[in-house]
C-alpha positions in Angstrom: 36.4 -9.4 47.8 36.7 -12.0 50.1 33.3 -10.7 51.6 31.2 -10.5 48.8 32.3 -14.4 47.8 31.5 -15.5 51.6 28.0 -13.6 51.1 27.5 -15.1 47.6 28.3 -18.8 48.9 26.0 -18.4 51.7 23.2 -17.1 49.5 23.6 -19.8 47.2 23.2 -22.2 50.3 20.4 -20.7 50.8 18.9 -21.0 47.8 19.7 -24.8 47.7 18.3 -24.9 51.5 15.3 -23.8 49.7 14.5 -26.1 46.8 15.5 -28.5 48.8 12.7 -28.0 51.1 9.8 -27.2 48.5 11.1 -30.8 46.8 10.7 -32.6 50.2 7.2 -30.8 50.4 5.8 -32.0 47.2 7.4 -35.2 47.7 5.0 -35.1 51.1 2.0 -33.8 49.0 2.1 -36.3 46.5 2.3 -39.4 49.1 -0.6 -37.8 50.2 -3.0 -37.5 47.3 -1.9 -41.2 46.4 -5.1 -43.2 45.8 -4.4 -46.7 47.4 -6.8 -48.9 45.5 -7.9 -52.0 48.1 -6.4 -54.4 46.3 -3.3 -53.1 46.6 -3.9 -52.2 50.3 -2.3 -55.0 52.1 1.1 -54.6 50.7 1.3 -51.1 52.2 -0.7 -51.6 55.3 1.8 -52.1 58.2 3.3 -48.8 57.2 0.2 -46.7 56.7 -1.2 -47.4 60.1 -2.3 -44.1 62.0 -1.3 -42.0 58.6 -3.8 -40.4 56.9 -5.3 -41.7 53.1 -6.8 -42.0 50.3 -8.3 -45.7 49.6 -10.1 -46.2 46.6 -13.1 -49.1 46.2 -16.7 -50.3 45.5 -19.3 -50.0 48.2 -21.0 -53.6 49.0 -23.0 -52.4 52.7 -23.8 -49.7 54.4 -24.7 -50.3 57.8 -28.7 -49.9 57.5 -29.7 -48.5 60.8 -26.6 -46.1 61.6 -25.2 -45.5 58.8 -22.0 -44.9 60.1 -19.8 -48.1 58.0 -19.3 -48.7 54.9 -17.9 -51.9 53.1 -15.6 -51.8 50.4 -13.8 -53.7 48.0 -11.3 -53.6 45.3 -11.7 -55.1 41.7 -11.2 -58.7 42.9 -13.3 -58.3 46.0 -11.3 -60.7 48.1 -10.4 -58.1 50.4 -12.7 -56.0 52.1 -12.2 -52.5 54.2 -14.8 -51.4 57.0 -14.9 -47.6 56.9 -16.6 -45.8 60.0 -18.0 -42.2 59.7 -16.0 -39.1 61.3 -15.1 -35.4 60.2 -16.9 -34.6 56.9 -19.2 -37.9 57.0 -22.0 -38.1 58.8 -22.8 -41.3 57.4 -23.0 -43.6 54.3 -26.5 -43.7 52.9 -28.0 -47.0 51.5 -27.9 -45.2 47.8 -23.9 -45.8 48.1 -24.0 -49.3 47.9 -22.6 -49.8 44.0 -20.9 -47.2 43.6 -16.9 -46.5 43.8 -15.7 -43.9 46.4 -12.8 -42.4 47.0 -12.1 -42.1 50.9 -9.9 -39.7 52.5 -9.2 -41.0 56.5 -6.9 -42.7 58.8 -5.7 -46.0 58.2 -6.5 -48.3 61.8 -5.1 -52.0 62.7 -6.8 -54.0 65.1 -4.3 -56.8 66.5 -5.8 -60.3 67.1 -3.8 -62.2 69.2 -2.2 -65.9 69.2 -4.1 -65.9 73.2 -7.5 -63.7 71.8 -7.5 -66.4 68.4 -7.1 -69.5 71.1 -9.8 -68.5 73.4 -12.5 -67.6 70.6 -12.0 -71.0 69.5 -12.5 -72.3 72.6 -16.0 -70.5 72.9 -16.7 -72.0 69.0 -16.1 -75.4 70.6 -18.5 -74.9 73.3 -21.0 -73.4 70.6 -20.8 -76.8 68.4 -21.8 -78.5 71.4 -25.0 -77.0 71.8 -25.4 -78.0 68.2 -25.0 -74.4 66.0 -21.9 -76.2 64.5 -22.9 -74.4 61.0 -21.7 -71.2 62.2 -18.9 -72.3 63.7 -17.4 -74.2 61.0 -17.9 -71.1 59.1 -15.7 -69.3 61.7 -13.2 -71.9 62.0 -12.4 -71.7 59.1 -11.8 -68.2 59.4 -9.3 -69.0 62.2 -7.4 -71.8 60.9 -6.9 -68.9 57.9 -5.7 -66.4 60.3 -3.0 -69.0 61.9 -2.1 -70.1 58.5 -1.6 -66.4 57.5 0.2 -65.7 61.2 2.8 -68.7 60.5 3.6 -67.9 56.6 4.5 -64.4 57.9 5.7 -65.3 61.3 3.4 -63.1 63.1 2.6 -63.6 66.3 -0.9 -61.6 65.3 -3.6 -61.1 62.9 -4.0 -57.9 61.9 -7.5 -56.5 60.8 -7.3 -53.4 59.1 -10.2 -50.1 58.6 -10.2 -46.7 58.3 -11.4 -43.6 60.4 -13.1 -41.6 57.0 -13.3 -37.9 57.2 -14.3 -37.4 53.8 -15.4 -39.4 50.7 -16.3 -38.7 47.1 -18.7 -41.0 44.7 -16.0 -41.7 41.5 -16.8 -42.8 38.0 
């Protein structure tokens, strides 16, 4: 008697081993098939980086000559994603641009550095003396937003986000 309850305990572990796994698994699956829209993609960046997704946004450029990036934004097109063609994509054709896409990749981060952020201002200075000031006040601006954005988060980095696409689809 004492057998068959031993053998019935263990198969009930079992059993619970089991669901428990195909839970964890669909858990998985769905994380997977969730569609990051841009706007939202900030907030989750830090974690996502080198994990595959699914990003979601409007295509404003392709790169005319290669083909192999795509711009995209979100609904409120302050924030824009650089997408480079791998796996499935061969490349973004000009007929894109307008349309939403869905795009399936690997989420990249490119760290600027307090030292890297120093020394292209340096060069800028040297630029506005041989009088294209226009363009650099353009991309001063864009620093002094990057150490702004370093010092609210305490960063000691700015981090530029894109994605390695392996596939896309064009969405409604």
């Amino acid at each position: 008697m004492k057998n068959y309850l031993l053998l019935a305990f263990a198969a009930s572990l079992l059993l619970t081993a089991c669901n428990l796994k195909t839970n964890e698994s669909d858990d998985n699956s769905d994380k997977a098939d969730k569609v990051i829209v841009i706007d939202n993609l900030l907030n989750e960046a830090e974690g996502l980086v080198d994990k595959t997704i699914k990003i979601k946004g409007h295509v404003t450029h392709t790169c005319k000559h290669s083909g192999k990036r795509a711009f995209l934004v979100g609904d409120d097109e302050k924030f824009t994603v650089r997408v480079e063609a791998g796996g499935k994509i061969t490349g973004f054709d000009q007929s894109l641009m307008g349309n939403t896409l869905i795009v399936t990749g690997t989420l990249k981060e490119r760290k600027l550095t307090k030292e890297y952020i120093d020394q292209w201002e340096e060069e800028l200075q040297h630029k506005a003396e041989d009088g294209s000031a226009e363009a650099c006040s353009t991309e001063m601006d864009n620093i002094n937003d990057m150490r702004a954005w370093m010092k609210e988060h305490g960063k000691d980095h700015y981090s530029i986000y894109f994605v390695e696409g392996s596939e896309y689809e064009v969405v409604e």
